[in-house]
C-alpha positions, 0 to 999 in steps of 0.5 A, a space after each residue: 552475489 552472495 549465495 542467499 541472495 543468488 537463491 532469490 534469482 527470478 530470472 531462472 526457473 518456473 516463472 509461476 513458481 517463483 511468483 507465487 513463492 516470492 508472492 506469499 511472505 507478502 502476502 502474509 505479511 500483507 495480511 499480518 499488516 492488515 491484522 494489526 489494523 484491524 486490530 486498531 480499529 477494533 480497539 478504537 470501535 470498542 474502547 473509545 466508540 464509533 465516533 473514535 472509528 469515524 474520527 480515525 477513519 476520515 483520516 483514510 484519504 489524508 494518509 492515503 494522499 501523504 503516505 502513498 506517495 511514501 509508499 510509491 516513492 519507495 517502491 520506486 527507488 526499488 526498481 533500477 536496484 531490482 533491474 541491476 540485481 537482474 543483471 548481475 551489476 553488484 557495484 550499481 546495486 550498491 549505488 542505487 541502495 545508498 543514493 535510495 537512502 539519501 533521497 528517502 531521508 529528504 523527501 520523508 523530513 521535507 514531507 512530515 513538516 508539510 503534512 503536519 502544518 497542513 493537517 486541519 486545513 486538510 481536514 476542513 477541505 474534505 468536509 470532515 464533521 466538526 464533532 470529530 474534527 479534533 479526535 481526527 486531527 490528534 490522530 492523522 499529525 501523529 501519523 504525519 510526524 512519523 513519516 521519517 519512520 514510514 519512509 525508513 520502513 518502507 524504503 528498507 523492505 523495498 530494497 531487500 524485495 529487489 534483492 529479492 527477499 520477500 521473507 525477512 521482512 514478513 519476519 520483520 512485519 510480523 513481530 512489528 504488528 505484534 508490538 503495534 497490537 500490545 502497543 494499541 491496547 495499552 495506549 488505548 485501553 489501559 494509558 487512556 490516550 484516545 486516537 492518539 495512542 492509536 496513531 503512535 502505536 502504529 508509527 513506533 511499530 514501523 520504525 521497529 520494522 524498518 531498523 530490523 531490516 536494515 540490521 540484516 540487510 547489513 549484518 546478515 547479507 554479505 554482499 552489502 558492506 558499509 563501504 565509503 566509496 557506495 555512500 557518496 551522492 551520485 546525481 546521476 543515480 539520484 536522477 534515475 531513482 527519482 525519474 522512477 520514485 517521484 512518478 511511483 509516488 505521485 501515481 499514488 497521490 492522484 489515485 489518493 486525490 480521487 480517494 479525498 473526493 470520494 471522503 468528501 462525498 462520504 462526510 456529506 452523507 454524515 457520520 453514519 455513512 463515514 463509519 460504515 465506509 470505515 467499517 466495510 473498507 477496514 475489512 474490504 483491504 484485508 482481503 484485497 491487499 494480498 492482491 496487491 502483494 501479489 503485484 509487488 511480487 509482479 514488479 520485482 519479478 519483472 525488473 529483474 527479467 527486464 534487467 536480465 532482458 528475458 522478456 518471454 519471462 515477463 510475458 509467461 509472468 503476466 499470465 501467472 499472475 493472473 491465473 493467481 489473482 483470480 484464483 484468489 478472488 474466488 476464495 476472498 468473495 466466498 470467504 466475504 459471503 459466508 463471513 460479513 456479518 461476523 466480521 462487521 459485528 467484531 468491529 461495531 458490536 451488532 449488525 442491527 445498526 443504520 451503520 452496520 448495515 451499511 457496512 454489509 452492503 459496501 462488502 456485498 457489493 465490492 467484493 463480486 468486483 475483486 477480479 478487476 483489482 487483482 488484475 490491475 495490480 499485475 498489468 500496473 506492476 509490469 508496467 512499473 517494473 519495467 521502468 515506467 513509471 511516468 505511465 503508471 501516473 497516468 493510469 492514477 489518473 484513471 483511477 482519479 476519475 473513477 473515484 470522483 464519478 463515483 464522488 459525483 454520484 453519491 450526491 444523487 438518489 444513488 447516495 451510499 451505493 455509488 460509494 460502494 461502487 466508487 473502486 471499482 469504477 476506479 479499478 476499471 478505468 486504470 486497468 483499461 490504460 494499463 493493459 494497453 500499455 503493457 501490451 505496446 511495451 512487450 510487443 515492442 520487446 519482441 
């Protein structure tokens, strides 16, 4: 392998070093990432008002359903690469990147034409309020029909992750969360295009990413050549990156499917409800996503050991990377204490507000539960990177009961405070399998 990439070998060396190092490109661009999000939100909030914010943010379960199977999909084809990059197998690392490729651009254009024709039966089936029915579709098709840019994104950083490069594509993230704020205040506040301005601000941010990191892994990474022997289809490669992406991907659509019980429950509750949901869970993800980076850094890491068979490594690296989830967990609810009502007020305006306040409650109340999340992004990113992936579908279900309990419950007195409380049932569920498995699976490799 080429010497660049040889530097990003997990298979040698402290095993919490190199997480925590592999870790925090992504968890700055993670946190990048969510800026630009915020960012949007805060445009929508201030330019176009709360029924814009209520508009868009009803949507959440709708891309969490479409998008995260795109999202696991692509974390998925990622693994068998990361495992033959692990064991120093060049030729199948190139196999895998192409048929990756292929299967990625089927699934995506398959994908984007389905999401886009079912977008306002979708909609209609979570109850979403008929006043902000069309702002929501406009915004969500948007989102759907750049699918192929999404699966391009996120497809590419997930092969440069296996390669072990977790900093060229924070670079890359970086400079398209940039474009994607100049880009949200000009289609939204300058060229009045509401929601919709919004939604193609985000997907032309991800197609810039996404071909930036295509452009080094094939200009500046020497052991990847353009090659005519690597591009041609493999069914049996196909066959072992969709036995991983497919389960990956539809791991994340059951957990999406309790998310869209868990919406239905919110629009129920009204439009109130549905803002301080948006609200509080905008700012609740920029400071549990790195969490989630910590477990993408995890699943590499893992996959490449599994590869290279060093499976002391893995069981030192589950340790480590808990040791770093709880440390951070301290600092992101001491951070959310001190910080809530400043960071509410930047979205709505004032914290007086029905909606506000039901925005501080959610943070105050999720946040003393972060351990559980940090937890189950390692122990379900071991089990991933070790290949299987089928499990993690089961831990999705998990998380799918856990949200339609908490669902269930806001239809109660409890109301609002089962919503609040509607992850971390989730989060608690999966990570009970989740930790059963990982912990049948070492003990089996030793």
């Amino acid at each position: 392998m080429h010497n660049t990439l040889s530097r990003n070998d997990l298979t040698t060396g402290n095993p919490l070093s190199k997480i925590f190092f592999f870790a925090l490109p992504l968890v700055f661009g993670t946190l990048f990432q969510q800026l630009y999000n915020f960012a949007d939100t805060v445009i929508i909030g201030r330019f176009l008002g709360e029924q814009a914010l209520a508009a868009s943010g009803v949507t959440y379960s709708l891309n969490f359903l479409i998008l995260g199977f795109v999202q696991g999909c692509a974390a998925g084809f990622g693994v068998p690469l990361s495992q033959s990059f692990g064991a120093k197998d060049r030729d199948e690392v190139h196999r895998f990147y192409w048929n990756g490729l292929w299967a990625s651009a089927v699934i995506s254009v398959i994908l984007a034409a389905a999401a886009f024709a079912m977008t306002v039966p979708l909609l209609a089936l979570i109850r979403t309020p008929q006043d902000i029915l069309p702002m929501a579709a406009s915004y969500i098709q948007i989102i759907f029909a750049g699918i192929p840019l999404s699966m391009l994104y996120n497809h590419s950083a997930s092969v440069l992750r296996a390669l072990g490069d977790s900093r060229h594509p924070f670079y890359f993230l970086l400079a398209s969360c940039v474009l994607n704020i100049v880009l949200d205040f000009l289609l939204v506040a300058v060229i009045p295009l509401g929601v919709a301005g919004a939604a193609a601000a985000t997907v032309i941010s991800q197609g810039v990413s996404g071909c930036l990191n295509c452009w080094w892994l094939f200009q500046k990474t020497a052991s990847f050549a353009i090659r005519k022997k690597d591009m041609a289809l493999s069914l049996s490669h196909v066959k072992r990156l969709n036995a991983i992406g497919l389960p990956m991907g539809f791991e994340y659509s059951v957990c999406a499917i309790g998310a869209i019980a868990m919406q239905n429950a919110i629009n129920v509750l009204g439009s109130t409800a549905i803002t301080a949901h948006t609200t509080g869970e905008k700012i609740r993800q920029i400071f549990t996503l790195p969490m989630e980076s910590v477990g993408t850094a995890m699943a590499t890491y893992t996959a490449q050991n599994y590869g290279a068979r060093k499976y002391d490594r893995i069981r030192s690296g589950v340790r480590y990377g808990l040791l770093i989830q709880y440390l951070y967990c301290i600092a992101a609810w001491t951070a959310i204490f001190l910080a809530k009502g400043s960071l509410v007020a930047l979205v709505l305006g004032e914290t007086a507000s029905p909606a506000a306040q039901g925005a501080l409650e959610y943070l105050s109340r999720i946040s003393v539960l972060f351990a559980i999340h940090g937890s189950l992004t390692i122990f379900r990113n071991t089990l991933q990177g070790m290949g299987h992936s089928f499990q993690a579908i089961l831990s999705g279900i998990g998380e799918l009961l856990g949200r339609s309990l908490g669902a269930a419950l806001a239809f109660t007195s409890l109301g609002f405070t089962a919503i609040c409380y509607g992850n971390p049932i989730s989060w608690s569920f999966a990570l009970a399998y989740c930790v059963l498995m990982v912990w049948m699976h070492l003990r089996r490799l030793a």
